[in-house]
C-alpha positions as CSV (number, residue, x, y, z in Angstrom):
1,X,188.3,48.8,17.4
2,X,189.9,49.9,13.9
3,X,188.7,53.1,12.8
4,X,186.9,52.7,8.7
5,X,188.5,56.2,8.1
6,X,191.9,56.2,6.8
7,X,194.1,59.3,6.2
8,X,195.0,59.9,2.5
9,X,197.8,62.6,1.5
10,X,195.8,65.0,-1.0
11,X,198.4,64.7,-3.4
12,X,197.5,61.1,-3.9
13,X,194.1,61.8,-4.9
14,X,192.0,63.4,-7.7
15,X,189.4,65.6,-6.6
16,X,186.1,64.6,-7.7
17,X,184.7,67.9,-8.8
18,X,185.6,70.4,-11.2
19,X,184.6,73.2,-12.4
20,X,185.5,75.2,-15.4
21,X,183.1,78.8,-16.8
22,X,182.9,79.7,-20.3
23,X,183.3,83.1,-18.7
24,X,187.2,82.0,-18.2
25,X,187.9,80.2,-21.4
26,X,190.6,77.8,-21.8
27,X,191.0,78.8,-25.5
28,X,188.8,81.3,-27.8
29,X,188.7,80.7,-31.3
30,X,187.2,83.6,-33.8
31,X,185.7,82.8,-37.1
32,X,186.5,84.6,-40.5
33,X,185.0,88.2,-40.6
34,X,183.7,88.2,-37.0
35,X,180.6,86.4,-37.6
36,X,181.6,84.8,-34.0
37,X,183.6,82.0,-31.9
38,X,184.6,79.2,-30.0
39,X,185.3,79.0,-26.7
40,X,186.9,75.9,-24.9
41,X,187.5,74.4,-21.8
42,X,188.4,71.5,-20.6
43,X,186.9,69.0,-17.9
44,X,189.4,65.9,-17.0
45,X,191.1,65.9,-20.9
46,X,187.8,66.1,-22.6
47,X,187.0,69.4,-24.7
48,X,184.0,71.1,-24.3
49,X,182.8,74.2,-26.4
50,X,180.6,77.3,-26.5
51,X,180.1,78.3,-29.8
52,X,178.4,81.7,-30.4
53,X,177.6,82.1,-34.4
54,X,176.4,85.6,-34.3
55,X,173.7,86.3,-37.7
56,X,174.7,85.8,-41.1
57,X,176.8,83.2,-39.8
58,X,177.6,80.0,-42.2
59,X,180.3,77.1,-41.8
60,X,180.6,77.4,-45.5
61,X,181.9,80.8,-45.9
62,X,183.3,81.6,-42.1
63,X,185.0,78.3,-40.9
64,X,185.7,76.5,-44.3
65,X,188.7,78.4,-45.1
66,X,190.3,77.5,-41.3
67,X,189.2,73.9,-41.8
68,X,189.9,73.4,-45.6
69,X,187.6,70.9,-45.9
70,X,184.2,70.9,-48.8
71,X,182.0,70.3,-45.4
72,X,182.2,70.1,-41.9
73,X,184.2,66.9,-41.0
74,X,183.5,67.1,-37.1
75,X,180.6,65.1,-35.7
76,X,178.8,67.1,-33.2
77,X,176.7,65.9,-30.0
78,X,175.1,69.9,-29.1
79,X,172.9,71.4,-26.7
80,X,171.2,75.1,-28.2
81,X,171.5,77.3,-25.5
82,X,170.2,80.2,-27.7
83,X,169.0,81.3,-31.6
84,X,168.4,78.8,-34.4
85,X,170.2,76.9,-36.8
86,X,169.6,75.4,-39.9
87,X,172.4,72.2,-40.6
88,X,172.5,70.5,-44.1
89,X,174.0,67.1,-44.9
90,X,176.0,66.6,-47.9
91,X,173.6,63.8,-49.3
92,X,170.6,66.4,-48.7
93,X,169.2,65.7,-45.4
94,X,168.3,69.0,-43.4
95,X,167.1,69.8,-39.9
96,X,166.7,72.9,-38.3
97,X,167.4,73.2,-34.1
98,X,166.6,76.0,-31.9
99,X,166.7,76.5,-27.6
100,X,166.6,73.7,-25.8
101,X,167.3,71.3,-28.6
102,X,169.7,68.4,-28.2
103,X,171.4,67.9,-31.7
104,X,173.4,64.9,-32.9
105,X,175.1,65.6,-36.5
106,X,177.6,63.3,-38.3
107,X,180.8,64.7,-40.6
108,X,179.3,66.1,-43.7
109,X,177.7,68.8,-43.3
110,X,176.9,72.6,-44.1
111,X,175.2,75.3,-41.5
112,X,174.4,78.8,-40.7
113,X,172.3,81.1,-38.3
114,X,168.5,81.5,-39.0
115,X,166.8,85.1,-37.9
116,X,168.3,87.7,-36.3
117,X,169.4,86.4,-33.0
118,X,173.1,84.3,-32.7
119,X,172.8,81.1,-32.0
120,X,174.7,79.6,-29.3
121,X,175.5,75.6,-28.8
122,X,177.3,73.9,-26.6
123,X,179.1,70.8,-27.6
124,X,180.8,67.9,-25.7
125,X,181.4,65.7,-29.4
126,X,183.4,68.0,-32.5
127,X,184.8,71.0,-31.0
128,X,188.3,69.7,-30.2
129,X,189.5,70.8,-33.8
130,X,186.9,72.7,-34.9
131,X,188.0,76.3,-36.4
132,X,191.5,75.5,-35.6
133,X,194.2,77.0,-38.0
């Protein structure tokens, strides 16, 4: 009888798990006048980020001049770990997200902190570029 179990060098395979902590960043990118940053790692060749956009935070005045864009460009698929924030579309649209929100936002847009606390997302979608020089 034929054993189902065959023997497989481990350099022929992929392991099935990873793990990768924000703790042990990849990457760290700071925005203009330490209003926060953007941690990165990466799972597989997909970029995930942690952003932390501590108060007074605002894409318009702390990434825009790394990006160079009028608006955000990236399209963000988010989780808010933490804090609120308040996201506005170029043709008007607004929404505000805070813990436990899931938050899908196309290219266009403008955002900053609300209150006191930083807000904290993590995103799987936009951050591959984001805040990059």
């Amino acid at each position: 009888m034929r054993s189902a179990i065959q023997h497989v060098d481990q350099e022929d395979t992929m392991s099935g798990l990873i793990r990768k902590s924000f703790d042990a960043p990849e990457e760290t990118r700071p925005f203009v006048g330490g209003t926060g940053q953007l941690q990165m790692v990466n799972l597989d060749g997909a970029p995930v980020g942690r952003a932390t956009f501590q108060p007074g935070w605002r894409w318009s005045e702390h990434v825009k001049p790394i990006a160079k864009t009028d608006s955000c460009q990236a399209a963000h698929l988010a989780y808010v770990v933490s804090g609120r924030i308040k996201v506005v579309m170029d043709d008007g649209e607004e929404m505000e997200f805070g813990p436990g929100d899931l938050a899908q936002m196309a290219p266009g847009h403008d955002a900053w902190t609300l209150g006191d606390e930083p807000c904290v997302l993590v995103d799987w979608q936009g951050y591959a570029d984001y805040a990059k020089p």
